[in-house]
DSSP file (Angstrom, degrees, kcal/mol; ACC not computed):
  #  RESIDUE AA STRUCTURE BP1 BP2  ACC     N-H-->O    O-->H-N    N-H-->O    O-->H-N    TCO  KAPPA ALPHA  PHI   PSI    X-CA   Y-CA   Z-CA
    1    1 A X              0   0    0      0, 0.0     0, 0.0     0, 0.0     0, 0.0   0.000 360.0 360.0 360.0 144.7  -10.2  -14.3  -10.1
    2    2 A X        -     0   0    0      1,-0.1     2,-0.2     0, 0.0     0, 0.0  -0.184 360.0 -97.9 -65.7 174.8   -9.7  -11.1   -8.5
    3    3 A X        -     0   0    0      5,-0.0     2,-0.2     4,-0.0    -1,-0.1  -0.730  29.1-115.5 -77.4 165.6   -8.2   -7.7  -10.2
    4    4 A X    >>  -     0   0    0     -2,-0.2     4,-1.5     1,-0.1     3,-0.9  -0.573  31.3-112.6 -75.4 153.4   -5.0   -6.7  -10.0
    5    5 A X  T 34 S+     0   0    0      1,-0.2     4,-0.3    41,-0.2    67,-0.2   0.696 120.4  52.4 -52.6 -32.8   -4.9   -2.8   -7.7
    6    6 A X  T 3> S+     0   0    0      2,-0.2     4,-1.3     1,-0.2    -1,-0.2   0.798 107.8  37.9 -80.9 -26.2   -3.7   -1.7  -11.5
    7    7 A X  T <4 S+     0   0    0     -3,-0.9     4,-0.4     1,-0.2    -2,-0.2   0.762 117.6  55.5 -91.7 -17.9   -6.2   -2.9  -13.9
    8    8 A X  T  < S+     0   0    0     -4,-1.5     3,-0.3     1,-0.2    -1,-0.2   0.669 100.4  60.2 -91.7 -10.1   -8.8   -2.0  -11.3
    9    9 A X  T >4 S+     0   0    0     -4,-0.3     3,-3.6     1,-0.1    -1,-0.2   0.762  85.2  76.3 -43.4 -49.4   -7.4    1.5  -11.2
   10   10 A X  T 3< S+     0   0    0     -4,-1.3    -2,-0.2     1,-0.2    -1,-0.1   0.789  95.5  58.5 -26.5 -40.8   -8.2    1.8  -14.7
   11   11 A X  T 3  S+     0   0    0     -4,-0.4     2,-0.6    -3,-0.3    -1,-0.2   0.232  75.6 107.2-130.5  61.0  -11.3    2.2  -13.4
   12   12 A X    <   -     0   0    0     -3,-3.6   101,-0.2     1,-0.1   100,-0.1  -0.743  46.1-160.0 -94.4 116.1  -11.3    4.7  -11.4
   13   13 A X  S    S-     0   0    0     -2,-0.6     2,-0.2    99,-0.4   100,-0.1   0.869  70.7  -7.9 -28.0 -80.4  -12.9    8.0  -11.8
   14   14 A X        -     0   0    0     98,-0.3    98,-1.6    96,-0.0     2,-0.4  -0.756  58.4-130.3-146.0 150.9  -11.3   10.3   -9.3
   15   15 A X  E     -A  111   0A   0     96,-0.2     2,-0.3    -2,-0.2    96,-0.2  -0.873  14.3-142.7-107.3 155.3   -8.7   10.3   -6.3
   16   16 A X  E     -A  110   0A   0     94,-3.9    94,-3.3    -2,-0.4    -2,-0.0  -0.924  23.5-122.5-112.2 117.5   -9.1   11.9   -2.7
   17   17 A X  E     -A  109   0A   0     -2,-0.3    92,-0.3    92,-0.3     3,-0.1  -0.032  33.4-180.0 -16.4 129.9   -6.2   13.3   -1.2
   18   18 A X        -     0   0    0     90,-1.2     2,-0.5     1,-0.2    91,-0.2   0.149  41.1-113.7-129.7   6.4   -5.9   11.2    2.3
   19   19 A X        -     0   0    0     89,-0.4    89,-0.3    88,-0.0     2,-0.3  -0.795  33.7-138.6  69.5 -95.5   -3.0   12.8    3.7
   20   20 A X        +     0   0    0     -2,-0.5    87,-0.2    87,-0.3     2,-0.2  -0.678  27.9 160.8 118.1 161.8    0.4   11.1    4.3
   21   21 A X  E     -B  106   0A   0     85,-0.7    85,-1.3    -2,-0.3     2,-0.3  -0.760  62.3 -11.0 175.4-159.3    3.3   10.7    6.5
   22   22 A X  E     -Bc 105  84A   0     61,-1.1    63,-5.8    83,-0.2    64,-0.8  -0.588  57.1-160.7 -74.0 131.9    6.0    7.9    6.7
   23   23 A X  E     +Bc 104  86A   0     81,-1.5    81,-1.8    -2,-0.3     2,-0.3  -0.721  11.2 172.5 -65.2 128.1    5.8    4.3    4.7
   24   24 A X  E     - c   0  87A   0     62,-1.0    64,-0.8    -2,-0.4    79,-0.2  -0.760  24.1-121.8-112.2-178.2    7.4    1.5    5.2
   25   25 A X  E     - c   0  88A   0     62,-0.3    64,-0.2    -2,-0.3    62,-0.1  -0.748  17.0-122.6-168.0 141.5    7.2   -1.8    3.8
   26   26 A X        -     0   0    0     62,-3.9     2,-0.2    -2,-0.2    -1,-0.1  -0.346  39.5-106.4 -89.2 177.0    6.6   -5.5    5.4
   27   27 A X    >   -     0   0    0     62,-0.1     3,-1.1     1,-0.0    -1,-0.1  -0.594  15.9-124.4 -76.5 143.1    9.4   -8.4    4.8
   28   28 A X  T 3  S+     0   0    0      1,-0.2     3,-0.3    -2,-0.2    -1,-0.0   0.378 107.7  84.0 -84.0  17.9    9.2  -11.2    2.6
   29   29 A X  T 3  S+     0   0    0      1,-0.2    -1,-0.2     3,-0.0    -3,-0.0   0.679  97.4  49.6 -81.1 -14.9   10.0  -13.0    6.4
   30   30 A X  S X  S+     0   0    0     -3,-1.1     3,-0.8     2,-0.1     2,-0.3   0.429  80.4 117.9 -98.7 -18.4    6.3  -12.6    6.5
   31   31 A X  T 3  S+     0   0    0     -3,-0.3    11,-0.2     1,-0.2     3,-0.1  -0.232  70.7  34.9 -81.4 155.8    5.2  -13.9    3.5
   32   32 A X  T 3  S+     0   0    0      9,-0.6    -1,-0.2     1,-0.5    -2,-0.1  -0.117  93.6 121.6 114.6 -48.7    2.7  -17.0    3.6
   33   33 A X  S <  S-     0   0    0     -3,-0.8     8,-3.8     7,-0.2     2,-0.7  -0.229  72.4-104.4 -71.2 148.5    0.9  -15.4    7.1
   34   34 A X  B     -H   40   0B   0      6,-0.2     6,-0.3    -3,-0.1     5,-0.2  -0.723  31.2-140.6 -89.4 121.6   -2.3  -14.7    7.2
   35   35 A X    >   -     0   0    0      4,-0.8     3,-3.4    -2,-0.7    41,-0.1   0.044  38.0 -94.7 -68.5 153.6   -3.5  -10.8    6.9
   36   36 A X  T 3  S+     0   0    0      1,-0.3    40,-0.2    41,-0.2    -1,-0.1   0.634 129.7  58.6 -32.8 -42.9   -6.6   -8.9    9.1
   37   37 A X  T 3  S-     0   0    0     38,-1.1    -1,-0.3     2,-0.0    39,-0.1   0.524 118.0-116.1 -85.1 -25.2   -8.5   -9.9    5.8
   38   38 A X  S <  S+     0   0    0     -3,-3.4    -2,-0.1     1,-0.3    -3,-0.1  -0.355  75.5 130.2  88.8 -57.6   -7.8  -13.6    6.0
   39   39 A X        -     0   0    0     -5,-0.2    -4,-0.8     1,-0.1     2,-0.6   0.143  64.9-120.4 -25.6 145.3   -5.7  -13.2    2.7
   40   40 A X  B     -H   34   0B   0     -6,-0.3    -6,-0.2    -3,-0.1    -7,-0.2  -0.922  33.8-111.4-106.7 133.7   -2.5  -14.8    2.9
   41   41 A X        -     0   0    0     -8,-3.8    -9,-0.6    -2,-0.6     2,-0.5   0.205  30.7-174.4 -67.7 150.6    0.4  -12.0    2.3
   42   42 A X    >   -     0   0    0    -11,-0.2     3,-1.3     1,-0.1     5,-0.3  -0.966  20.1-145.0-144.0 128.4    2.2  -12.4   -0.7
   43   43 A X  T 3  S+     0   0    0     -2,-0.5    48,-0.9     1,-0.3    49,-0.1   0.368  96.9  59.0 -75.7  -0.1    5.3   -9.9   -1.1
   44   44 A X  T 3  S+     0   0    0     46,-0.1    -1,-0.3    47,-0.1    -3,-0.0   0.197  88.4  91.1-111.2  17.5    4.8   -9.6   -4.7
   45   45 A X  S <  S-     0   0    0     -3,-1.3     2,-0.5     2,-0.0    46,-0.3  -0.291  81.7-123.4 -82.6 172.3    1.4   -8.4   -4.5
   46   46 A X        +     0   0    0     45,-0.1    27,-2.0    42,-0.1     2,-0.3  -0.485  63.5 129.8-134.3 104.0    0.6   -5.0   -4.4
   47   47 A X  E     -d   73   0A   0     -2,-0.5    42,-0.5    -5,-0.3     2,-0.2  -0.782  34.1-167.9-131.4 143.4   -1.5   -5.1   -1.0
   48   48 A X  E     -dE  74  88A   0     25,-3.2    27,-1.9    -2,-0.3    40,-0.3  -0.740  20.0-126.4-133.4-176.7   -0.8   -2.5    1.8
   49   49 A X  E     + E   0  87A   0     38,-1.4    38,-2.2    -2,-0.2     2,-0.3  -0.930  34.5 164.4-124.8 121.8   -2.0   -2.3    5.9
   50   50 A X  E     - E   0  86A   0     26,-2.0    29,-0.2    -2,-0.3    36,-0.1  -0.862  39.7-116.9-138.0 143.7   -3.9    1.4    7.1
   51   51 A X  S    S+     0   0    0     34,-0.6    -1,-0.1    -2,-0.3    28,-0.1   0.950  94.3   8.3 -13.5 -82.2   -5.7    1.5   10.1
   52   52 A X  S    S+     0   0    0     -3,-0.1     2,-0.3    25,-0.1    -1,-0.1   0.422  86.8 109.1-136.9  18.0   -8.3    2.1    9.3
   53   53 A X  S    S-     0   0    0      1,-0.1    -3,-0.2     4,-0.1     3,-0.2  -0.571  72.6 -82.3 -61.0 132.8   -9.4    2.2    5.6
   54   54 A X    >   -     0   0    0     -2,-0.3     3,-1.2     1,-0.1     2,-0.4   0.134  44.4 -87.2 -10.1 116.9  -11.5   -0.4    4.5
   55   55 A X  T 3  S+     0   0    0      1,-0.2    20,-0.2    -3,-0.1    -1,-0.1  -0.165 118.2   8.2 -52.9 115.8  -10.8   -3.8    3.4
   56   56 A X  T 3  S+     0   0    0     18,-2.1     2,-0.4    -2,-0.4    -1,-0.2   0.925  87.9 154.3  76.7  48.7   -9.9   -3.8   -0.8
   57   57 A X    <   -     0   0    0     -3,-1.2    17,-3.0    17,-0.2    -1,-0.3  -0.903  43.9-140.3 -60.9 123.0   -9.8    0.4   -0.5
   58   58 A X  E     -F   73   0A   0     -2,-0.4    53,-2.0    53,-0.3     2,-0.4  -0.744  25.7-174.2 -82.6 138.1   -7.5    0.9   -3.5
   59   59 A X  E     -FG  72 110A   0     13,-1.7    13,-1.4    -2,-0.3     2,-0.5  -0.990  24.5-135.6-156.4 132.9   -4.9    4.1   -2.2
   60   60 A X  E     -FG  71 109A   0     49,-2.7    49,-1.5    -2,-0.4     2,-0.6  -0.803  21.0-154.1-103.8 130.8   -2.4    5.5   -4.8
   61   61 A X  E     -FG  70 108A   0      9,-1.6     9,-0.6    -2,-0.5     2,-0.3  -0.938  13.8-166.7-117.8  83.4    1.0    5.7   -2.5
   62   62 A X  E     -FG  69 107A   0     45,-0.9    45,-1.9    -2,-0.6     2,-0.3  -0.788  21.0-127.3 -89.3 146.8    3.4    8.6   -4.2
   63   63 A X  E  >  - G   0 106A   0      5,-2.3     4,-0.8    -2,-0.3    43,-0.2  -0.671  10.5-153.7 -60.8 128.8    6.9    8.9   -3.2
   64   64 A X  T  4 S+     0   0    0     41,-0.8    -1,-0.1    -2,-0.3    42,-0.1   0.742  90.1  54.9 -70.8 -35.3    7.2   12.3   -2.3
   65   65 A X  T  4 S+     0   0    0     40,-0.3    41,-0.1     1,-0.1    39,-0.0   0.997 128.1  17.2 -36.2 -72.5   11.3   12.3   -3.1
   66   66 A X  T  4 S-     0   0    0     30,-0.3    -2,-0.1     2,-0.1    -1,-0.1   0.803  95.3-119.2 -95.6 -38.0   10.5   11.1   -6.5
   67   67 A X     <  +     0   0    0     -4,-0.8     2,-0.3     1,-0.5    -3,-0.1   0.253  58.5 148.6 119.0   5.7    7.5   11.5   -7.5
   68   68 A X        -     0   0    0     28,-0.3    -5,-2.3    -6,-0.1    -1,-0.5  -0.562  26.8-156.7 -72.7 128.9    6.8    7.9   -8.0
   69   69 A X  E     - F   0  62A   0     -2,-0.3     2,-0.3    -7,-0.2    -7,-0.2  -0.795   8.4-173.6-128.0 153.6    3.0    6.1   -7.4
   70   70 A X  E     - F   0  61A   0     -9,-0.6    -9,-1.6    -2,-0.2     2,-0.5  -0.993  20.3-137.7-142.3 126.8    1.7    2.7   -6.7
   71   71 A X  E     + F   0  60A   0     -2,-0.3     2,-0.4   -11,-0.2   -11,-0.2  -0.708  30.3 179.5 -92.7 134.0   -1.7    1.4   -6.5
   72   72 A X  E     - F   0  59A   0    -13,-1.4   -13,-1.7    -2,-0.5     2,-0.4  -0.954  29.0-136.5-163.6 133.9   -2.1   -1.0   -3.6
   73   73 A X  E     -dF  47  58A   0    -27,-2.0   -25,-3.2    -2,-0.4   -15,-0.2  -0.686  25.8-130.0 -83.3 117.1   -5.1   -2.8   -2.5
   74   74 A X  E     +d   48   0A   0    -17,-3.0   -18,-2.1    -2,-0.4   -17,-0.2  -0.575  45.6 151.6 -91.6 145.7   -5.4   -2.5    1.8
   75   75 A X        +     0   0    0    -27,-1.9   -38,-1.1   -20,-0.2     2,-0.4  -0.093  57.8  59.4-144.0  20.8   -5.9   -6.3    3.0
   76   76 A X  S    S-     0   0    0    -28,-0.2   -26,-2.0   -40,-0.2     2,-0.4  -0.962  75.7-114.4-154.2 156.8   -4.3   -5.6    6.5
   77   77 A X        -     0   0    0     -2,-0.4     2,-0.3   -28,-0.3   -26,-0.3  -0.883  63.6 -13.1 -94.0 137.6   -4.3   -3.6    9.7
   78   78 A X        -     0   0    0     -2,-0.4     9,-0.2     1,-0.3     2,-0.2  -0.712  44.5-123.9 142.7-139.6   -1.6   -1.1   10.8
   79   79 A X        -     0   0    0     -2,-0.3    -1,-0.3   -29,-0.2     5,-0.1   0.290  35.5-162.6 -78.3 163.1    0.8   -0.3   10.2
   80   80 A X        +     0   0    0     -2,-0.2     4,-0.1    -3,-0.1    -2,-0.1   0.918  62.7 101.5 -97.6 -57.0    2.2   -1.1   14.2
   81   81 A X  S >  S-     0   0    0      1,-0.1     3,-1.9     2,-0.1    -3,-0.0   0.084  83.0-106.2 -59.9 129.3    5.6    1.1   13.8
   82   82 A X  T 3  S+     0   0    0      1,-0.2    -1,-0.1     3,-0.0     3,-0.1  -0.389 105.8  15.7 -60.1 148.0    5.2    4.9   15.7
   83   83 A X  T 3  S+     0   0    0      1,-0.2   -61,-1.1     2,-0.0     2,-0.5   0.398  98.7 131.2  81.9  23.5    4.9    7.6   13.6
   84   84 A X  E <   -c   22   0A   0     -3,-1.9   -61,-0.2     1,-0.1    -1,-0.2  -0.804  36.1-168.4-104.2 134.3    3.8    5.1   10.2
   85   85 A X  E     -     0   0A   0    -63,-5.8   -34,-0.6    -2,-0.5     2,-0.5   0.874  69.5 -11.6 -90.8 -47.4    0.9    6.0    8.4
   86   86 A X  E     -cE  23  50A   0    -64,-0.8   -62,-1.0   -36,-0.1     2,-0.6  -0.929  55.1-142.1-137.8 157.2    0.7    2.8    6.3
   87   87 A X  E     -cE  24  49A   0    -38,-2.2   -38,-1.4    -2,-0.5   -62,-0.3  -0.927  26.2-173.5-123.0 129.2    2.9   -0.3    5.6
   88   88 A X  E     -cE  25  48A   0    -64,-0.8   -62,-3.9    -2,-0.6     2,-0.3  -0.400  31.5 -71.7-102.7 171.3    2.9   -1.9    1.7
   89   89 A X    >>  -     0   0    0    -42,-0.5     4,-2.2   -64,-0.2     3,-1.6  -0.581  34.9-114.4 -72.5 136.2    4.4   -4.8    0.1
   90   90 A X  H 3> S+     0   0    0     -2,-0.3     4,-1.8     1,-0.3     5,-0.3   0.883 120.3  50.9 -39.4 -43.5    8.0   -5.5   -0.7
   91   91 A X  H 3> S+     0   0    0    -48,-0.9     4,-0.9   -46,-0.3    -1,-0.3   0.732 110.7  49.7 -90.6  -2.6    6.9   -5.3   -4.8
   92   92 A X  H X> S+     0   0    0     -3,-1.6     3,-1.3   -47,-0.2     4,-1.0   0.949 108.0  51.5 -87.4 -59.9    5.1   -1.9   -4.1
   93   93 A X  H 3<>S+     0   0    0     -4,-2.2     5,-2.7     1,-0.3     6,-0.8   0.696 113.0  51.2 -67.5 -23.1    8.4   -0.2   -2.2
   94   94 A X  H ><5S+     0   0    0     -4,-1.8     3,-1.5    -5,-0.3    -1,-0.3   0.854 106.2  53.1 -88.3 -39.1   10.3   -1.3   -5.3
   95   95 A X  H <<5S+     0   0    0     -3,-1.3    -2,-0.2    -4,-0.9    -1,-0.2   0.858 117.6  32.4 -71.4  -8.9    8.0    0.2   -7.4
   96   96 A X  T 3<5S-     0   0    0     -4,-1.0   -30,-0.3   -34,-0.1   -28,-0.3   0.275 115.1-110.7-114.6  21.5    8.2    3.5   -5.9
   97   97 A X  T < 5S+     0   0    0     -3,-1.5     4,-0.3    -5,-0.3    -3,-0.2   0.782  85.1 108.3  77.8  25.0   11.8    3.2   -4.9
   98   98 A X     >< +     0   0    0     -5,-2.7     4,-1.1     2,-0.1    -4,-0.2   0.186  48.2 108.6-132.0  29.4   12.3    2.9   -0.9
   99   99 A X  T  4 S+     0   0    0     -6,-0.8    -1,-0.1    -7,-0.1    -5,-0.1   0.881  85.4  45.9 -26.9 -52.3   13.3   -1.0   -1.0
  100  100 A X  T  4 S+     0   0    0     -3,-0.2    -2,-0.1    -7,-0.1    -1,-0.1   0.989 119.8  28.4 -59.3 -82.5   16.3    0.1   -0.2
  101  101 A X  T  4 S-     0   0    0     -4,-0.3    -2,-0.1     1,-0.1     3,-0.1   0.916  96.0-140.8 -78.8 -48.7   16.1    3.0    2.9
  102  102 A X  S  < S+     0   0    0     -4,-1.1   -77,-0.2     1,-0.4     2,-0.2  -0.197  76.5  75.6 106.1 -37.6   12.5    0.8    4.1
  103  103 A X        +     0   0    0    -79,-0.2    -1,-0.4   -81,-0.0   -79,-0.3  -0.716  63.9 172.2-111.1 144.7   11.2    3.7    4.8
  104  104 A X  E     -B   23   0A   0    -81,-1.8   -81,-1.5    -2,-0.2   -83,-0.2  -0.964  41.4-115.3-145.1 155.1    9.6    7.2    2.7
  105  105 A X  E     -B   22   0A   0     -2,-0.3   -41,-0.8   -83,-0.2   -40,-0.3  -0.446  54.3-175.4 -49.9 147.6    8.0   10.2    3.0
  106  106 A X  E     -BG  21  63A   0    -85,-1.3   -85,-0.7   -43,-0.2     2,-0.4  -0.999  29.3-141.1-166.8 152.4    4.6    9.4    1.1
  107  107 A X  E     - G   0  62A   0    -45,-1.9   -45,-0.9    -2,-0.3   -87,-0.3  -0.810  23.5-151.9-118.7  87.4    1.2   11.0   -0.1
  108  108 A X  E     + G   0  61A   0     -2,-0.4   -90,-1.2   -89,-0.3   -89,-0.4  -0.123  16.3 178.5 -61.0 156.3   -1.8    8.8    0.3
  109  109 A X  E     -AG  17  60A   0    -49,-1.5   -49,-2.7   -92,-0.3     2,-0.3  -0.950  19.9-141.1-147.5 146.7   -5.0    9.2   -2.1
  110  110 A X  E     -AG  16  59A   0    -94,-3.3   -94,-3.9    -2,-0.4     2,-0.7  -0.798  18.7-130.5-107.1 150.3   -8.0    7.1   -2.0
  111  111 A X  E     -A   15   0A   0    -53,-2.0   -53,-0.3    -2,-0.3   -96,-0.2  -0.790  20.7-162.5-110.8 101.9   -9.6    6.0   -5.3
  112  112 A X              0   0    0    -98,-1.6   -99,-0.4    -2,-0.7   -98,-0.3  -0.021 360.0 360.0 -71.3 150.9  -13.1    6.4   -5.9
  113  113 A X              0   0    0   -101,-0.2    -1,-0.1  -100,-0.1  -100,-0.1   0.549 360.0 360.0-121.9 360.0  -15.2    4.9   -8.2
């Protein structure tokens, strides 16, 4: 069984700063289809889409409003929407607050090991 993006944070050395832009966050109209990975999405996961990071690159996602962060595992390509740096899971946007709006300002970091 895999880890979860959190217990496998645990064991992470160090972060690198990756820049940031705008978030937003897929639908659970989506869940069950299958991601660039093969995986099939699950909206409670906490699984994101970047360009062009690797597949299973773990990237700590802070809110910039709040200050709130989320570990999320990339298992997908895009995000597709102009001027979006990455797109997350419904149960990561609740954890860092932008369920609501869909959208946030956001600070990527990639997590080395």
């Amino acid at each position: 069984m895999l880890k979860s993006p959190v217990s496998l944070a645990a064991d992470i050395d160090s972060e690198t700063e990756i820049g940031g832009g705008m978030a937003s966050y897929y639908g659970n109209e989506l869940a069950g289809n299958r991601t660039a990975s093969g995986e099939r999405f699950d909206p409670r996961a906490m699984t994101a889409a970047h360009r062009t990071l690797p597949f299973g690159s773990l990237v700590r996602v802070t809110n910039v409003s709040n200050g709130d962060s989320v570990v999320v595992r990339v298992n997908d390509r895009g995000p597709f929407g102009r001027g979006r740096v990455i797109d997350i899971s419904h149960a990561a946007a609740k954890e860092i607050g932008m369920h609501r709006s869909g959208t946030a300002r956001v600070r990527l970091a990639l997590l080395n090991d």
